[in-house]
C-alpha positions in Angstrom: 22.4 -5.8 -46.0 23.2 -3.3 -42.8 21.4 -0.9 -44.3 18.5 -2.4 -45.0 18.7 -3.8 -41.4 19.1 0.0 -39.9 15.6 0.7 -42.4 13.7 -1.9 -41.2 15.3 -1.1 -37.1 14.2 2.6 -37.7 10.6 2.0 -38.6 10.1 -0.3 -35.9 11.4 2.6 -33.6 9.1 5.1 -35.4 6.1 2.8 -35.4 6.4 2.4 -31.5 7.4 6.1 -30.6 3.7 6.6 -32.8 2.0 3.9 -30.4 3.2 5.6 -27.0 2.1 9.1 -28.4 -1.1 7.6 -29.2 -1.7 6.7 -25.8 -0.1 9.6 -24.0 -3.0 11.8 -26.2 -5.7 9.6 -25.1 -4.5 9.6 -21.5 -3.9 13.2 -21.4 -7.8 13.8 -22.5 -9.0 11.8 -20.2 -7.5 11.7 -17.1 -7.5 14.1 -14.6 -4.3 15.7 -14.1 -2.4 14.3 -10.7 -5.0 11.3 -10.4 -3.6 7.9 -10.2 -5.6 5.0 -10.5 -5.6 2.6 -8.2 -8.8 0.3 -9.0 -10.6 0.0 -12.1 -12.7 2.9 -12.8 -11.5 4.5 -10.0 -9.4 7.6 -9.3 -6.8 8.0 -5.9 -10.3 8.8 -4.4 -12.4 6.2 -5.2 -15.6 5.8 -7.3 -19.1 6.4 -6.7 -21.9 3.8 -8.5 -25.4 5.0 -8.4 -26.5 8.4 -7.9 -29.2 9.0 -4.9 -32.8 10.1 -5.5 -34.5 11.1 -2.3 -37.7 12.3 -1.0 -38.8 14.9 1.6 -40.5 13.5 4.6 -43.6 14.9 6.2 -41.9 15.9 9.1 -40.1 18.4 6.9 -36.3 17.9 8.0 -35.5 14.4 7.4 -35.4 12.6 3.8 -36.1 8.9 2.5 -33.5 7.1 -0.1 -35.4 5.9 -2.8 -32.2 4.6 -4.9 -29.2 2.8 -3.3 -25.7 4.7 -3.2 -23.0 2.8 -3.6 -19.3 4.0 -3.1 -15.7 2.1 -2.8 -13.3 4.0 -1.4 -8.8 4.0 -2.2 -8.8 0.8 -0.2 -11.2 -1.1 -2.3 -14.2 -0.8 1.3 -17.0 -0.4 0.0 -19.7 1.2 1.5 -23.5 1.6 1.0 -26.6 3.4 1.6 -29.4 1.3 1.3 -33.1 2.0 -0.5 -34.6 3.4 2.3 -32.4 4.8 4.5 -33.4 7.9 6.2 -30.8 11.1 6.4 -30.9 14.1 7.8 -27.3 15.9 7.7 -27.8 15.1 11.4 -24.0 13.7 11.1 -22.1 16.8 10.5 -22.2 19.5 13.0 -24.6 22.2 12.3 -21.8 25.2 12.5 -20.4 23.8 9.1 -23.7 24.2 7.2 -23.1 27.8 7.2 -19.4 27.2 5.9 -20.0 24.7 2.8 -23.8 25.4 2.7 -26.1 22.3 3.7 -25.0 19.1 3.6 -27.0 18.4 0.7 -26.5 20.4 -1.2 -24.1 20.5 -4.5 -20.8 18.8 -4.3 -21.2 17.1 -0.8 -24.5 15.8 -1.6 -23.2 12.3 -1.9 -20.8 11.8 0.7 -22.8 13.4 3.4 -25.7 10.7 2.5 -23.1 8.0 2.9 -22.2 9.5 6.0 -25.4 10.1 7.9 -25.8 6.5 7.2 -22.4 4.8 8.2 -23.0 7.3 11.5 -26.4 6.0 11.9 -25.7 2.3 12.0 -22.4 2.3 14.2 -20.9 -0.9 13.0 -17.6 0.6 12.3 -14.9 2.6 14.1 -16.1 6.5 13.8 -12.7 7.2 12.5 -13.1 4.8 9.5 -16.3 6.9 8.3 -14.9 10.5 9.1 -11.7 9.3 6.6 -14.6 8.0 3.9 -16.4 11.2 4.1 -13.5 12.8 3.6 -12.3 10.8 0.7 -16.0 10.3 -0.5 -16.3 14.4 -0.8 -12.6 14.5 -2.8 -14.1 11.9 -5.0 -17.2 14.7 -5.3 -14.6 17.1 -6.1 -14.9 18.9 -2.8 -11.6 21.4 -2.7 -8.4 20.1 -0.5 -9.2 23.0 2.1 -12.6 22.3 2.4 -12.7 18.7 2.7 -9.7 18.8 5.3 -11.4 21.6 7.2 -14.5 19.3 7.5 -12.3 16.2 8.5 -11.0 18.3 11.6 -14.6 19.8 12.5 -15.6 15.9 12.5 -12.4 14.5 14.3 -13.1 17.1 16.9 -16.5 17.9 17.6 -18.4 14.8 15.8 -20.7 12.5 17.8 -18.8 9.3 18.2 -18.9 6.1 19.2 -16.8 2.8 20.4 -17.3 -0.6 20.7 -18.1 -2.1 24.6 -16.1 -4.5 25.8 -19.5 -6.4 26.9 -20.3 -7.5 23.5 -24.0 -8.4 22.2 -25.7 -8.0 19.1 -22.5 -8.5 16.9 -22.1 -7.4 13.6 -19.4 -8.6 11.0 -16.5 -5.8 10.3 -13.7 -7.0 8.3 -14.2 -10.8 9.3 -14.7 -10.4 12.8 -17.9 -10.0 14.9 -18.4 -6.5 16.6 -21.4 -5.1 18.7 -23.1 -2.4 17.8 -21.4 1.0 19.0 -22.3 2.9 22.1 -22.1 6.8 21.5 -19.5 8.7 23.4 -20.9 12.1 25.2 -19.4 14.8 24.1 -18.1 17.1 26.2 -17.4 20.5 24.4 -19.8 22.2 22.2 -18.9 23.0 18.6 -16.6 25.9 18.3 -16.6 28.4 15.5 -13.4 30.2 16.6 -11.3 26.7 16.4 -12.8 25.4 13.4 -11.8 28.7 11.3 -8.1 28.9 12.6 -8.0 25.4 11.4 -9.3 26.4 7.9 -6.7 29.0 8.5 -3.9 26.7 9.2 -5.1 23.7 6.5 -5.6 26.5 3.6 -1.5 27.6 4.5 -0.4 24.4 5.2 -1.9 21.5 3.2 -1.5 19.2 6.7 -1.7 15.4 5.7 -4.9 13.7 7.4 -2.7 12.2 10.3 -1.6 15.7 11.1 -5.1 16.9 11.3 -5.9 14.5 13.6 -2.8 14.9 16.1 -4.0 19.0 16.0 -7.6 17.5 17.0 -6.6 14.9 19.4 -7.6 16.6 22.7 -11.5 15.1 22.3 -10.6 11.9 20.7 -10.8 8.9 21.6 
């Protein structure tokens, strides 16, 4: 009677041992190593839905969405470039084009759409859409140096914006009413010299986001 007890224990054993095996091959094919999920269908950097289609407008530089681009970001924001909406690149200083190439173009194709828009309709803190683009170009498979590099360059020498305390026009940003943002002048130019030390220093280093921005601090706000 024990043994056949111990028999019937060991198959059970076996025939769960199989199971996980089963789904550790299955995982292992189709995951990406050292990506967790956090949402459905999403990896630690989010998920894109739609893919955009745009066309070249007759002054030449800017272009016209003719599909909508949808992304949701690690948090679960989700954020969205209309049918219609016209980009430019406009959004990422020009000094970088010559780094990565232009801004639509390959891997950052998406995330710079997504950007130009978000910086086009100032309805949310500039730091909120600098940490999507960055996020937005991982999800793109943009490399860890590059995307960081461009993060800094944005944190730095972007054009920004915040919210008057004279309020008119409000929007709705996570529940709460907000105006429109003002842009901030900036002060200093783009510089070539700082952003490729900082490539320097990220490519060494692997700085988290937070650290980038304590480097960049000087000309935020």
């Amino acid at each position: 009677m024990g043994n056949v007890k111990a028999i019937k224990l060991f198959a059970l054993i076996s025939l769960l041992a199989s199971a996980f095996a089963g789904c550790a091959s299955n995982n292992g094919a189709n995951a990406q190593p050292g990506v967790a999920q956090t949402i459905p269908g999403a990896t630690k950097w989010g998920h894109y839905d739609g893919e955009p289609v745009t066309k070249w407008n007759p002054d030449g530089r800017t272009m016209t969405l003719l599909t909508e681009l949808r992304y949701t970001d690690p948090k679960g924001e989700v954020w969205t470039a209309p049918i219609g909406s016209v980009v430019d690149g406009a959004s990422i200083p020009r000094y970088l084009w010559s780094v990565m190439g232009g801004p639509f173009e390959g891997r950052y194709r998406n995330a710079s759409v997504l950007h130009d828009v978000a910086y086009g309709e100032h309805d949310r803190p500039w730091k909120d859409c600098d940490r999507m683009f960055y996020y937005a170009m991982r999800c793109s498979g943009v490399s860890a140096t590059e995307a960081k590099t461009m993060y800094y360059a944005l944190y730095k020498f972007g054009h920004h914006w915040r919210f008057p305390i004279k309020r008119a026009k409000p929007v709705k940003y996570e529940g709460e009413l907000v105006t429109r943002g003002e842009e901030i002048p900036r002060a200093i130019p783009v510089s070539p010299t700082e952003i490729n030390q900082a490539r320097s220093w990220i490519s060494n280093t692997d700085p988290s986001l937070e650290q980038i921005e304590q480097r960049a601090q000087t000309e935020a706000w």
